[in-house]
C-alpha positions in Angstrom: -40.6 53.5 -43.9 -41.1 50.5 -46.4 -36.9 50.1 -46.5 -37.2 49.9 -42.4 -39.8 47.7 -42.4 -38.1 45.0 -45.0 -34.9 45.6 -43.3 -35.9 44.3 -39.8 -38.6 41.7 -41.5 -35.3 40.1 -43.0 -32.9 40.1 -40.3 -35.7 39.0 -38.1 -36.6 36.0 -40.6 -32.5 35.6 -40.1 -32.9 35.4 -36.5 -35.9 32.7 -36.8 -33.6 30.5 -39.6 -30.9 30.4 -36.9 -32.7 29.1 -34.7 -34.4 26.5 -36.1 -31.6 25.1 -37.3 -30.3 24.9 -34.1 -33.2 23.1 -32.7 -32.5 20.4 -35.0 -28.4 20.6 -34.8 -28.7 20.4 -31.0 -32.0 18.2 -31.1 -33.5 19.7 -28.3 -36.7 18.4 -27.8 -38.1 19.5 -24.8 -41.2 21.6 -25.6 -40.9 24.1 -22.8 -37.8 25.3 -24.4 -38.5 25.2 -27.8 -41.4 27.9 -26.7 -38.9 30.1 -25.1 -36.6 30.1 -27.8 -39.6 31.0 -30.0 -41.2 33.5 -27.0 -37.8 35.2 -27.5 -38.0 35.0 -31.6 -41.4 36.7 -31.0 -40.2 39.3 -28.9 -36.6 40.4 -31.0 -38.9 40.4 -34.2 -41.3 43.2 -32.5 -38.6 44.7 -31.1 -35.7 44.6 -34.1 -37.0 48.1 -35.5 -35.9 49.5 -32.9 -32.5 47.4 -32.4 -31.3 48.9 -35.9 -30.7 52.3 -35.1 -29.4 51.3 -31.6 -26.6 49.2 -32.9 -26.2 50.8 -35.9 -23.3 53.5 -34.7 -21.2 50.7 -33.5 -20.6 49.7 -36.9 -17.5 50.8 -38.9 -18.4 53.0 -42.3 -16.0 50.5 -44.0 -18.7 47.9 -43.6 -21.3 49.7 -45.2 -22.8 48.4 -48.2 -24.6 52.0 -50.4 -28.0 51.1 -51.8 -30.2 53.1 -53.4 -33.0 54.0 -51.1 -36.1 53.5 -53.2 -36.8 52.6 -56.6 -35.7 54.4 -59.3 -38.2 56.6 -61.1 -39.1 56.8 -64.9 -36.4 59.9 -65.5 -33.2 58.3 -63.2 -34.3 54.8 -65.2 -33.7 56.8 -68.5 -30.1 58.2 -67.4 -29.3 55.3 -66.4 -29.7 53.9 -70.0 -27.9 57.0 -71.3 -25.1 56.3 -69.4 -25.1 52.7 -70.0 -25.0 53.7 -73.7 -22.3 56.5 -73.2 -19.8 55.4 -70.8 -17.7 58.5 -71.8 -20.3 60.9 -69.8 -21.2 62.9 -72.8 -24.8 64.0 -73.6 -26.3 62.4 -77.3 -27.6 64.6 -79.8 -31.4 65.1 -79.0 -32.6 66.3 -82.7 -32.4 64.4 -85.8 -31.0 67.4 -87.4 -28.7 68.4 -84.7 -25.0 68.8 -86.5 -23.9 65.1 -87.9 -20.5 63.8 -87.0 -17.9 65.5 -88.6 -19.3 68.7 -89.7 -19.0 70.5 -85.9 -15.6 70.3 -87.3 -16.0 72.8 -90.4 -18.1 75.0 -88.6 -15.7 75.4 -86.0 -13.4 76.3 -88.6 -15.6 78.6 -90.3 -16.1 80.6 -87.3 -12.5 81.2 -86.5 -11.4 81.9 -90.4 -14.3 84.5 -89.8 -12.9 86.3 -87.0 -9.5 86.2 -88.6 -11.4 88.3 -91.6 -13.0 90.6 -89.4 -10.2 91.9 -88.0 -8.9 93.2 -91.8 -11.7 94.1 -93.7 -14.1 97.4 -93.1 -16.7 97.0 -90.9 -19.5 97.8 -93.4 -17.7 94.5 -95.3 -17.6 92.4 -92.1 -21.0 93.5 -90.9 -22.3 92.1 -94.7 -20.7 88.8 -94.1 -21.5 87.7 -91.0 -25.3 88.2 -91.9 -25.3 86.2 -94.5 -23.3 83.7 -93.1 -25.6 83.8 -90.3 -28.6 83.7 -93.1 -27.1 80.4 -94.4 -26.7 78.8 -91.3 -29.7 79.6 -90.1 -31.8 77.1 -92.1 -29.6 73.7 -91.4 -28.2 74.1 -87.9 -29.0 75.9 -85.1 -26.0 76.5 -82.7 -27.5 77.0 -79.2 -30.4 74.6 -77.6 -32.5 75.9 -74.7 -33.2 73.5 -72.4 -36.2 75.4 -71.1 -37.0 76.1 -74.1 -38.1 72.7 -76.0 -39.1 72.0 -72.7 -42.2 74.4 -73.2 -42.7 73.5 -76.4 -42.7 69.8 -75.8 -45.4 70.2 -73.0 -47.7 72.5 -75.2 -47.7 69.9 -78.0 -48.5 66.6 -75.7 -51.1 66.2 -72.5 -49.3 66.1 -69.5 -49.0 63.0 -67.6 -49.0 62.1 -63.9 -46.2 59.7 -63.0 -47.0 57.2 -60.1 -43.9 56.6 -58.0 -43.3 52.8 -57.9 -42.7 53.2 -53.8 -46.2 55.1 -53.5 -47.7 52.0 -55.3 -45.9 49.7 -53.0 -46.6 51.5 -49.8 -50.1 51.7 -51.0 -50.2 47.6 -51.1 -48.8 47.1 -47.3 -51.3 49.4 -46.3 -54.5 47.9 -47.7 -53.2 44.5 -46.8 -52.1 45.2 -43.2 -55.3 47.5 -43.2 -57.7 44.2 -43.2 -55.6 42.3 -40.9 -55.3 44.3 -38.1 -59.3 45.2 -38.6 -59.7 41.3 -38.2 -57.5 40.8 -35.3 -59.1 44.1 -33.6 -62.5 42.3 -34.3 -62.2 39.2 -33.4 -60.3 40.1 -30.0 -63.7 42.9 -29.8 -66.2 39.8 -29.9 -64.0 37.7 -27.6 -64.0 40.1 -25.5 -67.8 40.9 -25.7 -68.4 37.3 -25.0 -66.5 37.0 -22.2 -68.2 39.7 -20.3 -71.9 38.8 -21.3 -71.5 35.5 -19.5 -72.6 33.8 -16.2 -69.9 34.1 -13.9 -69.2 30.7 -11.7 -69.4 30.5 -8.0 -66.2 28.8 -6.9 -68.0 27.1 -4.0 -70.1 25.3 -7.1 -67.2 23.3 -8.4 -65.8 20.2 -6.3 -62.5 20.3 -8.5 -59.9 23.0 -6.2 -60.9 25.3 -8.1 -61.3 28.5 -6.4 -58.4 30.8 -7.8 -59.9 30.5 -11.5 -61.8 33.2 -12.8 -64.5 30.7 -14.5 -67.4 31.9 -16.5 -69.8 30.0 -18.4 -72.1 30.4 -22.1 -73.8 28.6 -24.3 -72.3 30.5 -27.2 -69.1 27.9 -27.0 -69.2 24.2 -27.1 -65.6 23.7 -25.9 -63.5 25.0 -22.9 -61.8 28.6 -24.1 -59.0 30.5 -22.4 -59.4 34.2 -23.0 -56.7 36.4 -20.9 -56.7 34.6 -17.9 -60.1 33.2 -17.6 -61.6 30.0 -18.5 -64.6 30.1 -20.4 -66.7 26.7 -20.2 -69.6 25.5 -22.0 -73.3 25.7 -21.2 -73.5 21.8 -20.2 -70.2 21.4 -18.4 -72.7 20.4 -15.3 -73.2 17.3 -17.2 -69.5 16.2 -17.1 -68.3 13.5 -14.8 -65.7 14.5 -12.2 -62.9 13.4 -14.2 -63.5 15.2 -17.4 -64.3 18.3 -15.1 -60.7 18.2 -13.5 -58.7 17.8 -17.0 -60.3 20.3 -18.3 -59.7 22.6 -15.7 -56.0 21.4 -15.1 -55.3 21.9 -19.5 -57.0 25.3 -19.2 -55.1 26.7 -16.0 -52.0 25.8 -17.6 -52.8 27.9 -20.8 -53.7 31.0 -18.0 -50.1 30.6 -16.2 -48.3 30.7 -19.5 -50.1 33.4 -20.8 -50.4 32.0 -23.9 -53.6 34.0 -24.9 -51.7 36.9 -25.0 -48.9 35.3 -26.7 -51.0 34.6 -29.6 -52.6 38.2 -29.6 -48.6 39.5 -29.7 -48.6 37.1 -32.7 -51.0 37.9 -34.6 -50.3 41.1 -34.0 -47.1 41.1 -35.3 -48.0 38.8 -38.5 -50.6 41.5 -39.5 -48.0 44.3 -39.6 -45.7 42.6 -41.0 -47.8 40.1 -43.2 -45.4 39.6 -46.3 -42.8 37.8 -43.7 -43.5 34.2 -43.3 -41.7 34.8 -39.9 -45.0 35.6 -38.3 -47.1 32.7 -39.4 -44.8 30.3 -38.2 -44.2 31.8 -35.2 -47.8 31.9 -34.0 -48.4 28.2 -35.3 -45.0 27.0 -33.0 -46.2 28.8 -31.1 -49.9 27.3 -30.5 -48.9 23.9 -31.2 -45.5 23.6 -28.1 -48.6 25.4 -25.7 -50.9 22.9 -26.6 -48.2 20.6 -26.0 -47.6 22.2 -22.7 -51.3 21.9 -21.9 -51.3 18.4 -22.3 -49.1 16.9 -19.7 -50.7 18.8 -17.4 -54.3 17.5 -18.3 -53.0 13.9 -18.6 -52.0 13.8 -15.1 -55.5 14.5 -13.7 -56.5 11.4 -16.6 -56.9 7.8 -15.9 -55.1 6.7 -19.0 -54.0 8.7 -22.4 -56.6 7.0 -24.1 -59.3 8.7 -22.3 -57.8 12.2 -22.5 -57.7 11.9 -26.3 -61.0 10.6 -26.4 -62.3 14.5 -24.8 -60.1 15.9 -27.1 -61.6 14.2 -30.3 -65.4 15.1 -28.5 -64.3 18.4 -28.3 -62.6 18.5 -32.1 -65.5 17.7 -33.5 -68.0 20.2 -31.8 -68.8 23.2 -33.8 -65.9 25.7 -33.6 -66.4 29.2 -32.0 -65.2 32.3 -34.0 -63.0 33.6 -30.9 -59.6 34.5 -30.5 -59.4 32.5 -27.9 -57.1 29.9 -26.8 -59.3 26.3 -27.6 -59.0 23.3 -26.1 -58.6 21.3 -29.6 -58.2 22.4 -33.0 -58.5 19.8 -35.7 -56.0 21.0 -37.3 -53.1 20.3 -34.7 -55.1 17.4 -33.3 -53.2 14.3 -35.3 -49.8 16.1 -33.6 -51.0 15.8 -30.3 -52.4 12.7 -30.3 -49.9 11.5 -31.9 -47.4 12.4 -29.4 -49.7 11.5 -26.6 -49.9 7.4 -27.8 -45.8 7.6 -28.4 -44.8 6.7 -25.0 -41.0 7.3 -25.9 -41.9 10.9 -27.8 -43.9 12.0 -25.4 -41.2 11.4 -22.7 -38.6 12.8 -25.0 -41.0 15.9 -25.1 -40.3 16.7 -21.4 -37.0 15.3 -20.8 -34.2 18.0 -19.4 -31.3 17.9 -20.6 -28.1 20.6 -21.6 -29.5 20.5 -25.1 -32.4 22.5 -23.8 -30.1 25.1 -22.6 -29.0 25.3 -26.0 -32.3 26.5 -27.3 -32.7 29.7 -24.9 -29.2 30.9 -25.8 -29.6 30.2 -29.6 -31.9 33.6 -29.4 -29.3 36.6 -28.3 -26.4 34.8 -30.7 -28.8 34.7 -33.2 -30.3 38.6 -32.6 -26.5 39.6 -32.4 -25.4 38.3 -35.3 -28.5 39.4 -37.2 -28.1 43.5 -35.9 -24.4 43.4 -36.3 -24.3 41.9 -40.1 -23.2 44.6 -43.4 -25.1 47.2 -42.8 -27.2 48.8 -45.7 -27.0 52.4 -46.1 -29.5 54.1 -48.5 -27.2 56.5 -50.8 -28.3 59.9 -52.5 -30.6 60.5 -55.1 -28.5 60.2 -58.1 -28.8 63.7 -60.4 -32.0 63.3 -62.9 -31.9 63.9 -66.2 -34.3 67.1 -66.2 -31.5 68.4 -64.3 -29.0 67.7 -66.9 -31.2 69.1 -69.3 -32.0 71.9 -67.7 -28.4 72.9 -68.0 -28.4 76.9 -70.2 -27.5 77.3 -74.0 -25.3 73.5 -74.3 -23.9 73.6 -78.1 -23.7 70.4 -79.4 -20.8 71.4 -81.9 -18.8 70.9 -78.7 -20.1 67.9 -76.7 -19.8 68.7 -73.2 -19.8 65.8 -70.6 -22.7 64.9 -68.7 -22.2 65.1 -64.6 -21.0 62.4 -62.6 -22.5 60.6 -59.8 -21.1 62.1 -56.8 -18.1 60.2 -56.2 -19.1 59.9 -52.5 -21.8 57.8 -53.4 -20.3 54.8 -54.9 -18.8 53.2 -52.2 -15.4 50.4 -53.5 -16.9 47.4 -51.3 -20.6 48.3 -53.1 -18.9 48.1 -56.9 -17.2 44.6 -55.7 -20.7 43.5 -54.1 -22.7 44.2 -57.1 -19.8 42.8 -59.7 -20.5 39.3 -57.2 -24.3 39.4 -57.4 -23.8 39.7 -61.4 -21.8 37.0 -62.0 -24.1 33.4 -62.4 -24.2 31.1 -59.2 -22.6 27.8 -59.2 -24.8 24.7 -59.7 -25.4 23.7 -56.0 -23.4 20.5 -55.3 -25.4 17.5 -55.0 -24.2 15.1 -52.4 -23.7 11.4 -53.7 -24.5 10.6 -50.1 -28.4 10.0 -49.1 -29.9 9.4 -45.8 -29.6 6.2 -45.6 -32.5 3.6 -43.7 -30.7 -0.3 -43.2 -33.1 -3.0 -42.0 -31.8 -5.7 -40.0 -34.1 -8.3 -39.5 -34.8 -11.1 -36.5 -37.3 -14.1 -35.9 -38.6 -16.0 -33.1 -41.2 -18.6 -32.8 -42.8 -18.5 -29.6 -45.4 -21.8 -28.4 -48.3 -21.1 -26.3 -50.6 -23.6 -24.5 -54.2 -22.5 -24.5 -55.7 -18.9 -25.5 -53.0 -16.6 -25.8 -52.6 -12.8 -25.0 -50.5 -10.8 -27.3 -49.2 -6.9 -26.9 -47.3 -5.0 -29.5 -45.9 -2.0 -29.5 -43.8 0.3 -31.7 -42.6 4.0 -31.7 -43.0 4.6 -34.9 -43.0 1.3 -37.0 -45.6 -0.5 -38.5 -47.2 -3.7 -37.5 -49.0 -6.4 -39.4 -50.9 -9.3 -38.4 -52.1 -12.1 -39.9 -53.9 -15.2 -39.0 -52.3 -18.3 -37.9 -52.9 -22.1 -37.0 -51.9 -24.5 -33.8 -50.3 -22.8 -30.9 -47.5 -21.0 -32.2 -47.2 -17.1 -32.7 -44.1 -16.5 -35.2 -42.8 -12.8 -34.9 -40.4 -11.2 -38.0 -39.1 -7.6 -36.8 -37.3 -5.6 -39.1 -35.0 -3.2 -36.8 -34.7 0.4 -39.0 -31.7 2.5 -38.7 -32.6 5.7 -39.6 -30.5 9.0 -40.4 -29.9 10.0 -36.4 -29.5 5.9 -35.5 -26.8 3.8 -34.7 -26.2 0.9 -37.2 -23.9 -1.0 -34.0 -26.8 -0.5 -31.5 -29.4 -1.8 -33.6 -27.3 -5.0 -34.2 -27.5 -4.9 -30.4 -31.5 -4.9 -30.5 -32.0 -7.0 -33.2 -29.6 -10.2 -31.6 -31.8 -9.6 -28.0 -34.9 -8.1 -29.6 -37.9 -6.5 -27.3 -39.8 -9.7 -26.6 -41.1 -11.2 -23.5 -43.5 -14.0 -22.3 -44.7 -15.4 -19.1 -46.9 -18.0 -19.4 -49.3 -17.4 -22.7 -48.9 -12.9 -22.4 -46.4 -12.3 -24.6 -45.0 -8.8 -24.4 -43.5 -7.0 -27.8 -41.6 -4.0 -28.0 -42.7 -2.4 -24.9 -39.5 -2.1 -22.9 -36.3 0.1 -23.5 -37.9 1.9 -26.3 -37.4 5.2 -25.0 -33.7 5.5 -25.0 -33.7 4.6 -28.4 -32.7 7.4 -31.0 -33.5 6.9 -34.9 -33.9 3.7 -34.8 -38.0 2.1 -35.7 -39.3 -1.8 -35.8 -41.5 -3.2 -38.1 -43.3 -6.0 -36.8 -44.9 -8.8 -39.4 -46.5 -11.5 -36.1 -48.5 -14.6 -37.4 -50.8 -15.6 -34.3 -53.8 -18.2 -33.8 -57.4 -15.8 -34.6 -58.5 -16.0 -31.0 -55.9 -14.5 -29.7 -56.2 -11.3 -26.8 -54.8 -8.4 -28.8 -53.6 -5.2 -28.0 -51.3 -3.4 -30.4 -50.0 0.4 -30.9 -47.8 2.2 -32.4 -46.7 5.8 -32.4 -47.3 7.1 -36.1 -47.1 3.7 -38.3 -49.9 1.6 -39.7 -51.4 -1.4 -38.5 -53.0 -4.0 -40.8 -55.2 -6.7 -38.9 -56.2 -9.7 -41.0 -58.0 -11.9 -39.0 -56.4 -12.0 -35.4 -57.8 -10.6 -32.3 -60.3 -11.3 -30.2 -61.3 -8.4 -27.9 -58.5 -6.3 -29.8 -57.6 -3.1 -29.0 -55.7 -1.3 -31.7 -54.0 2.2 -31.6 -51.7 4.2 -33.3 -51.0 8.2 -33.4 -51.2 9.1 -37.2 -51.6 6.2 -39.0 -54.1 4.2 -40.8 -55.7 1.3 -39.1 -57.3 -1.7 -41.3 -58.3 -4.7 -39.8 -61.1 -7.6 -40.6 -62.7 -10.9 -39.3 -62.2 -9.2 -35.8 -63.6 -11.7 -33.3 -66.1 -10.2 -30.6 -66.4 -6.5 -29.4 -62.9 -4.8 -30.4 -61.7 -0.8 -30.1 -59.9 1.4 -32.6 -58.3 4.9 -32.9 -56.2 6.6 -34.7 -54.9 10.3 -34.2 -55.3 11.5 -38.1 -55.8 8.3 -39.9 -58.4 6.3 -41.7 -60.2 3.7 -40.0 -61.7 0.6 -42.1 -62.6 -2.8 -39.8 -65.0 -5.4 -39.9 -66.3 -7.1 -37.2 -67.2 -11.0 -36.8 -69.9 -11.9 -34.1 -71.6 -9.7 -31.9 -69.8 -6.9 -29.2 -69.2 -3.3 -28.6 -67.4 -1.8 -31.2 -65.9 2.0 -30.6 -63.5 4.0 -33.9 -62.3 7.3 -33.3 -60.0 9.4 -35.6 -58.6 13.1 -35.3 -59.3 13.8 -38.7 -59.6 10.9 -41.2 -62.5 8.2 -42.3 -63.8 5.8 -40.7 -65.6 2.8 -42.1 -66.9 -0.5 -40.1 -68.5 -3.1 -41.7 -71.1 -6.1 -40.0 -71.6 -4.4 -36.9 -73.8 -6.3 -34.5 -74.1 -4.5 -31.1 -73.6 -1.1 -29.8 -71.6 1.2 -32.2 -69.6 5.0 -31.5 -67.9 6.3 -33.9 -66.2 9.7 -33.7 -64.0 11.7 -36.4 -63.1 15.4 -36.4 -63.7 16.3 -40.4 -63.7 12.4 -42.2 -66.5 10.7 -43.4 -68.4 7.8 -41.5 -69.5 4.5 -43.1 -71.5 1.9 -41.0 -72.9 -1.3 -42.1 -75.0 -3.6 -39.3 -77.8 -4.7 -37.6 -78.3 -2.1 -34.8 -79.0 -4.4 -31.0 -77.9 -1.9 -29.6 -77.3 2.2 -29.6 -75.3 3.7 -32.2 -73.5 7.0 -31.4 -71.9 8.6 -35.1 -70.3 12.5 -34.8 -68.6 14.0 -37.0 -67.2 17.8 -37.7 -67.7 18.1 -41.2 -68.4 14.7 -43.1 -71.2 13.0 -44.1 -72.4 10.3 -42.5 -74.1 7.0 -44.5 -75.6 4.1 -42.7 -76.7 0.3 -44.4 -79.2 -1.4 -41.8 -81.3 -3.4 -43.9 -84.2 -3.5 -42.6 -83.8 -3.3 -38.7 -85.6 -1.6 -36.7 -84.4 1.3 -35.1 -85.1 4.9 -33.7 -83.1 7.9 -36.1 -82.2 10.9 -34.0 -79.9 12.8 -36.9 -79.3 16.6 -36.9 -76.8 18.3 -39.0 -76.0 22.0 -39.2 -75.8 22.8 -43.0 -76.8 19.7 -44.6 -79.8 17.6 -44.9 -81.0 14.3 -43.5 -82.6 11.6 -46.1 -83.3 8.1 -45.1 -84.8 5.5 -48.0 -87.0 3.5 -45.4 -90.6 4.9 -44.5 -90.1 7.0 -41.1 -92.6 7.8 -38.9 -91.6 11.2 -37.8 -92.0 12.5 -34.2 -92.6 16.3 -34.0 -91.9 18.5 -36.3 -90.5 17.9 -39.6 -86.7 19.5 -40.4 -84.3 18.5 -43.1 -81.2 19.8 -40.4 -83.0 17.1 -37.9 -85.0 14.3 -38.1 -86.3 12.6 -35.0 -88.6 9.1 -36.0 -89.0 4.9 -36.0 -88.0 3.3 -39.1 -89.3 -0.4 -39.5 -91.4 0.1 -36.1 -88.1 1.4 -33.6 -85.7 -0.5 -31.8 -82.3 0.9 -30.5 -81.3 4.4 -30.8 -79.2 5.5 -33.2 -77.6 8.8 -32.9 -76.3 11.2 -35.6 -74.8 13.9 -36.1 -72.5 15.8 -38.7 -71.5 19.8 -38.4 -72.0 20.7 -42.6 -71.9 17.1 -44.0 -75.2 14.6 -45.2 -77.1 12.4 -42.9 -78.1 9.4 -45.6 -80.0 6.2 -44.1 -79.8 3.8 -46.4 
């Protein structure tokens, strides 16, 4: 069974190589195909034990490679190092005082000259000298050997011993291992299940959204929306939501029900816990989660005002205790930088849903790949080879005459076999290292643009990064650097860099937000000088942006990377998909910082404060006139407000809540939640942390 099972684990891996590679030879990057070439890789993998035995007659027996069909035990390891030793088949002498070399020779002779006497001499006479001939051979060399014999006496003088085979051991292994998988798959799917069914059911008349063919239950065992089979499971408070979060949600969760993708992952999983020494399986059921969340997403986004308010529910959501289910969430942390990522990339998030041929590609990259994988050398387990026992079990075998030892069936050693293993043998060639590199020009541009009055600035970049620094008078000065990257072309980015992306009407300027999206492998970096009271909006797709003193009102975005700004005039907005977060605010205004997954750190805030990671670490500095909202999954939150006056409302789920100010506690007291006036009350600062520390400096 183990042979079957590694057979079709490898040719299925095959099939799942193939076609990843041509993904990325075709670049197709339309999601919905990508998930039915993996949908497909999902469903060959499940089904390739049974596509062996179905192809397998088709095959010619020339193209049979003869292996043995488990691993050799203790005895057929020992022949084979006799016959290693002994290429001449013939058996070694198993007694130190078995008959030396060269004296088989004279007792040979001895015996014959023997018979030649017995046939002259009286019988009395003969009779005399064969026993003592026998009498003085008798002492030195005995001339038979049992088998059986020293067999018995072998076993009487040492214990017996019970010899494990190697493929019980191993079969033993994938057992125990698959064993606890599959108990926590059937689990988990058990209390998914179990929750589903002990919630409220809800009355479609209730919701004002179109939502009367959803099967929609409600419980206050979840925090965020849940797609198990082909229901939507909502939290306790959704009555609290505005209309518009109400209709995303619904919209992102129907399309999870029409793909089935809660039974996709259940097939995955499935198929990862059987076959859990495969690396197939884990990769499939992560593409697989990530291209549906992918999937999800458009369709949420068009029931959203802008992109920037649908990631903003899906970091609320990240960063809300996570339910043990199996089913399909709305946001995982762990895929959350991805998605956001692609969501802020105007061009990637295009690219993600653009048909093309290429896409085509990727659905019929699946059968190729399955056909060449079934119809490849076939391995054929061969015969047991004969053991030694049975060699020694062999009657009376003189060793005065050697007798050869038997042969492997010549049946079993198959010509193309010898010439495979005399290949494997010989050393591999030192893999050729290519003097060639992938290669990234820059090619850069200026332009000095004048302004008249306050000036409003927008920057955008796929994936580039942009840095701003602070300016005098009434000119902005913009330095790009165009990147050609591995999948660019060098002449087209000559093209953009002589007629950059740069537009102005009046005092707007516009940078980098036209034509990007029909450009492949090629990035700009932007270095802009500007005057500090400058409008600002600036984003980019996965690069950092550095802010030293310009903006006023900014608004700065990127998918994954970092964001560090300073002296930022007024109220100002950042967020990041997976990156850290570090600003510093000059004056008074609303400030908001939201990250999938990094830190987040704001210094001299004076106003109203949210902050909002999935697992980072907050740090706030300021004089509270105004609420404060902090959340985080996991981290620990630390706040510096002097000595304002404000009201603490912290709660944590594993940690503990210290503050160094006197705090006049109302209700209870709770180190997991701490509700009280420091220096008298004032604004309401709100915190909370899943496992992290709550510290009130």
């Amino acid at each position: 069974m183990i042979p079957v099972l590694i057979e079709a684990a490898l040719r299925s891996l095959l099939v799942g190589l193939v076609v990843a590679v041509g993904l990325r030879v075709f670049r197709v990057h339309n999601v919905v195909a990508q998930k039915a070439a993996w949908g497909l890789v999902l469903t060959v993998a499940l089904a390739m034990p049974w596509l062996l035995p179905t192809v397998g007659h088709l095959l010619p027996e020339s193209a049979s490679i003869v292996l043995p069909a488990y691993p050799m035990t203790l005895l057929e390891e020992l022949q084979a190092r006799i016959l290693a030793k002994n290429p001449s088949g013939r058996i070694p002498q198993p007694n130190a005082w078995a008959v030396p070399q060269g004296e088989s020779t004279q007792v040979e002779e001895s015996e014959s000259s023997a018979q030649e006497t017995v046939r002259t001499r009286p019988a009395k006479e003969t009779q005399s000298t064969s026993a003592q001939r026998q009498q003085a051979a008798a002492p030195t060399v005995p001339i038979t050997y049992s088998a059986s014999s020293h067999e018995d006496s072998q076993r009487s003088q040492r214990p017996s011993r019970v010899a494990v085979s190697p493929s019980v051991v191993a079969w033993s292994l994938y057992l125990a291992a698959a064993a606890v998988l599959f108990l926590r798959l059937v689990l988990g799917l058990a209390a998914t299940l179990r929750l589903w069914f002990t919630a409220t059911p809800i009355p479609a008349h209730t919701m004002s959204c179109g939502s009367a063919s959803l099967r929609l239950r409600t419980s206050p065992k979840v925090s965020s929306p849940l797609t198990i089979g082909s229901g939507i499971l909502l939290p306790a408070d959704y009555e609290t939501w505005d209309e518009e979060k109400l209709r995303i949600v619904l919209a992102h969760e129907n399309s999870h029900v029409r793909q089935g993708d809660f039974y996709l992952q259940i097939l995955a999983s499935l198929y990862a816990s059987l076959v859990w020494f495969s690396p197939l399986g884990w990769w499939v059921k992560r593409e697989l989660a990530d291209l549906a969340e992918a999937i999800s997403d458009r369709a949420g986004i068009e029931q959203a005002e802008s992109r920037t308010s649908y990631a903003q529910i899906l970091l609320e959501f990240a960063a809300a205790p996570r339910s043990a289910a199996v089913g399909v969430p709305m946001a995982r942390p762990g895929s959350l930088s991805r998605r956001i990522e692609r969501l802020l990339d105007d061009h990637a998030f295009r690219r993600s849903f653009a048909g093309n041929r290429r896409a085509l590609a990727a659905v019929a990259l699946v059968p190729i790949a399955c056909f060449a994988a079934t119809a490849m050398v076939r391995v054929q387990a061969a015969s047991t080879p004969p053991s030694v026992a049975t060699v020694l079990a062999a009657p009376s075998v003189r060793f005065a005459t050697p007798v050869p030892a038997p042969a492997i069936p010549p049946a079993v050693i198959n010509p193309g076999a010898q010439k495979f293993v005399a290949e494997a043998t010989e050393p591999d060639p030192a893999p050729a290292v290519s003097a060639e590199t992938e290669s990234q020009n820059s090619i850069p541009f200026d332009r000095k643009l004048s302004v008249s009055g306050e000036a409003q600035l927008m920057v955008s970049t796929g994936s580039g990064n942009i840095h701003l620094t602070r300016g005098s008078g009434s000119e902005i000065h913009i330095h790009g650097q165009v990147r050609v990257n591995r999948d660019g072309s060098e002449e087209q980015a000559r093209q953009i860099a002589a007629n950059p992306p740069i537009e102005q009407t009046g005092n707007v300027i516009r940078v980098g937000q036209q034509h990007e999206e029909h450009w492949e492998g090629i990035s700009i970096d932007y270095e802009i000088e500007a005057p500090a009271g400058t409008l600002l909006g600036a984003t980019s797709g996965s690069g950092n942006i550095v802010d030293e003193g310009v903006g006023q009102n900014a608004k700065l975005e990127t998918g994954s990377g970092d964001i560090t700004a300073n002296s930022l005039q007024g109220p100002f907005t950042v967020r990041t998909g997976s990156g850290n977060i570090t600003a510093e605010q000059t004056g008074e205004g609303d400030v908001k910082a939201e990250t999938g997954s990094g830190n987040i750190e704001i210094k001299e805030v004076h106003g109203s404060f949210h902050a909002q990671t999935g697992s980072g670490d907050i740090k706030a500095t300021g004089t509270p006139s105004a609420p404060w909202t902090l959340q985080t999954g996991s981290g620990n939150i630390d706040i510096w407000s002097g000595n304002a006056p404000l009201t603490l409302d912290g709660s944590t789920g594993s940690g503990s809540v210290i503050t160094d100010h006197e705090m006049l506690v109302q209700g209870s007291l709770d180190r997991h939640h701490i509700k009280g006036n420091l220096n008298g009350g004032g604004p309401l600062v709100r915190v909370q942390t899943g496992s992290g520390e709550i510290h009130v400096h």
